[in-house]
N, C-alpha and C positions, 0 to 999 in steps of 0.2 A: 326821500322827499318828505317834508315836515306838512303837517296840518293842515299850516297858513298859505304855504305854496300852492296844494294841491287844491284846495279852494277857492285862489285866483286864480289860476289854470282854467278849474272848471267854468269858473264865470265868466272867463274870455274865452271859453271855448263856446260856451251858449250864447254869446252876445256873435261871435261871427255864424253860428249858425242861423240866430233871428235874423241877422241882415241880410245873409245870402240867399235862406230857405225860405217856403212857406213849407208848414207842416200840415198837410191834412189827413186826418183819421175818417175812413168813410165805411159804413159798416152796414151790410148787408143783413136783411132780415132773413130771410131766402138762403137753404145752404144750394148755391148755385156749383160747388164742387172746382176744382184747382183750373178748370178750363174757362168755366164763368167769371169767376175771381178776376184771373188775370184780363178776364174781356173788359170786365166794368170797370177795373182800374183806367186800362189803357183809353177807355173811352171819356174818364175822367178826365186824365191827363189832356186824352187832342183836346175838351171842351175848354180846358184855359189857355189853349193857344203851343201848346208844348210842340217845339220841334223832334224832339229825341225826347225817346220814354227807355229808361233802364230797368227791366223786368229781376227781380229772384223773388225767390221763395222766403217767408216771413224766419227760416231756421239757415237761413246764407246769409252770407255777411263779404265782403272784399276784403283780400288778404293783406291791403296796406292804403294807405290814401293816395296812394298812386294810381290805382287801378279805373278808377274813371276817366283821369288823363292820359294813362296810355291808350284808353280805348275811344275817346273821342280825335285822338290822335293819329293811330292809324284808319282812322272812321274816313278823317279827313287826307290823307295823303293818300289812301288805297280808292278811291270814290269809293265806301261799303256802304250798302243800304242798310247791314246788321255785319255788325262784331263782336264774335264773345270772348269771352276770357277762358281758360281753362277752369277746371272746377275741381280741386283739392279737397285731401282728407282735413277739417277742422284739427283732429289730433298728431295728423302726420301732415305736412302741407308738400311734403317730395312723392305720396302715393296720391292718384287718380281718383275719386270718389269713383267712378264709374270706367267701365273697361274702354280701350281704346283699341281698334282695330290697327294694325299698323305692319303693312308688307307680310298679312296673310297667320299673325302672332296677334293673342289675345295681349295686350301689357298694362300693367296700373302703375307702371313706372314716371312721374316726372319727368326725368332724366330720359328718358327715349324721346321724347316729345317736345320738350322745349327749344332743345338745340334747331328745329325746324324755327322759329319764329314766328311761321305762318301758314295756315292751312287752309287753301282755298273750297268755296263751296262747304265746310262744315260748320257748324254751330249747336251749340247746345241751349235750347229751352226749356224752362224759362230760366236759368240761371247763371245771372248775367250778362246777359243779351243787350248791349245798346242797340237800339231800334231806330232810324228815320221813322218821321210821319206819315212818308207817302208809303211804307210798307203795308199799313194796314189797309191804305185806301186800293190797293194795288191783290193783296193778297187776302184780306179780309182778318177776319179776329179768330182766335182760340176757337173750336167747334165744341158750341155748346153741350151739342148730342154727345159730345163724347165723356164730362162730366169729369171722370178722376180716368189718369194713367191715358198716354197712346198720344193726347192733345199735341204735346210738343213734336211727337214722330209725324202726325198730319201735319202739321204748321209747318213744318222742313220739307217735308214733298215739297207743298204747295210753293212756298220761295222759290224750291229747285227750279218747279218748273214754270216761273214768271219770270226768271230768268235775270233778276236782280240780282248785282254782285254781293256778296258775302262769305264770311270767312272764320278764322279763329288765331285771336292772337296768342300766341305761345308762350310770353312772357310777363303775362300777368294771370293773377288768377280769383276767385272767388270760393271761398270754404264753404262746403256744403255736406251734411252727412254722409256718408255714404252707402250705396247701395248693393257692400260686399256679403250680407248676411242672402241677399236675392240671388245671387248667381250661384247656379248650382252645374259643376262640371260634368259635361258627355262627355268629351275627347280632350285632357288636358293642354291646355294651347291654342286649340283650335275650334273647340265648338261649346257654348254652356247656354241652358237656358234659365230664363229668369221667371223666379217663385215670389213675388210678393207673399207678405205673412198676412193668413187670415183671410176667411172665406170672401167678405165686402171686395177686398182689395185684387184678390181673385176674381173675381166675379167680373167688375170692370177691367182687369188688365189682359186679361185672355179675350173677354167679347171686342173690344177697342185693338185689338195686335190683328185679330182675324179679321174685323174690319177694313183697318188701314193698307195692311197686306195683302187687302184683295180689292179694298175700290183700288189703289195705283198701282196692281198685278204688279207687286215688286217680288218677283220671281226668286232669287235669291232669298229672302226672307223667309216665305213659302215654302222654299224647298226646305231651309235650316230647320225650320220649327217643327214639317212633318216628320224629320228624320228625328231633331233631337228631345222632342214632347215626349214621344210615345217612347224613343229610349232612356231617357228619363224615368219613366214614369214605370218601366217592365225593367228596368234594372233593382228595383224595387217592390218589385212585383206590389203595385197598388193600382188593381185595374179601375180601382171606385174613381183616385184620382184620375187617373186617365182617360174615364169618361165624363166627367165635369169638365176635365179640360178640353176635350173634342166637341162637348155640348155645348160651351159656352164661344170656343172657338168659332165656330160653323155658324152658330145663331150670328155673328158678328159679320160672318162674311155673307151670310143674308140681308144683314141690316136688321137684324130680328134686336130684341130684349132692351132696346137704350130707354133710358130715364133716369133722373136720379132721386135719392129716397124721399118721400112726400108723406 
């Protein structure tokens, strides 16, 4: 492509942007942390009338200009209150950014998952979620209390149990970093737990998992972590880590320690 081409390209690419979009930049003085974030956007967006708000993260991007219309697409043929898209490696778009449970096998395969088309009751937030409006009025916003990490695993409780349909389309998807450097293997296949890097990020993702896991006693979850934290953590013999993670844990299933940095 020459010069000249790709400079009227871009110019018609930015004049159907000005026509169809409005671009707003809204910028928070306050680090209100990735739960707050996404609260103030989406309360931006109902204020100008938005029927559907499309949620990701500022390092996601949709893996082709299709992925809005398949999703507003099946939004409307399926009645779904929220449909996501799957969420791919940026560098690999056939591996999972994030693991997928599927018939009792851990897989970051593509290829196991797609051929489904569709997977009812799951969804991933925030990244790439189209949203109805009445979701929020229904289920409420991101919890502020929870600040970094857990937010979107409350916000999927709370859907489950309002009882609004939603799902996940299988064939389309959004690239989003991945989160293979945090899973760290107990039983290959079958059980791994997840180590965010760095005390901060620590801090909030074990107080927030203890939390979540015990206000909606999701038992399963509960049992996983007690077994696979601590073996984690003695297969390594690092009791120091093992009891930050127990201390941070437990305060969370108190309700103990939320804020974020001030």
């Amino acid at each position: 492509m020459d010069a000249g081409k790709a400079a009227l390209d871009a110019a018609h690419l930015r004049e159907l942007i000005d026509g169809a979009f409005e671009l707003r930049y809204l910028r928070s003085e306050a680090n209100l942390g990735g739960a707050g974030g996404f609260s103030l956007a989406i309360l931006t967006a109902l204020s100008t009338g938005a029927d559907q708000v499309w949620l990701m993260d500022d390092d996601a991007h949709p893996e082709d200009e299709n992925c809005l219309r398949t999703l507003r697409r099946a939004a409307a043929e399926r009645s779904l209150a929220v449909v996501s898209p799957l969420i791919v490696a940026p560098q690999d778009h056939g591996t999972l950014s994030f693991p997928f449970r599927l018939e009792g096998s851990i897989t970051h395969s593509r290829d196991d998952i797609e051929p489904l088309e569709f997977i009812p009751s799951y969804a991933a937030f925030f990244n790439g979620a189209l949203m109805d409006e009445s979701v929020f009025f229904t289920v409420g916003l991101p919890d502020l209390k929870l600040f970094l990490r857990g937010d979107e695993v409350d916000f999927l409780v709370r859907l489950r149990k309002s009882g609004l349909p939603f799902g996940t389309v299988t064939t389309t998807a959004v690239a989003h970093p991945p989160g293979w450097d945090e899973e760290q293997v107990v039983i290959p296949g079958k059980l791994q737990v997840l180590i965010p890097p760095g005390q901060f990020k620590q801090q909030h993702f074990f107080r927030n998992r203890g939390y979540v896991s015990w206000r909606y006693k999701r038992v399963v979850q509960l049992g996983a972590d007690a077994i696979g934290y601590p073996a984690y953590y003695l297969q390594r013999r690092d009791l120091k880590g093992l009891r930050t993670w127990a201390g941070r844990y437990i305060n969370g299933m108190r309700g103990r320690g939320f804020g974020g940095p001030r």
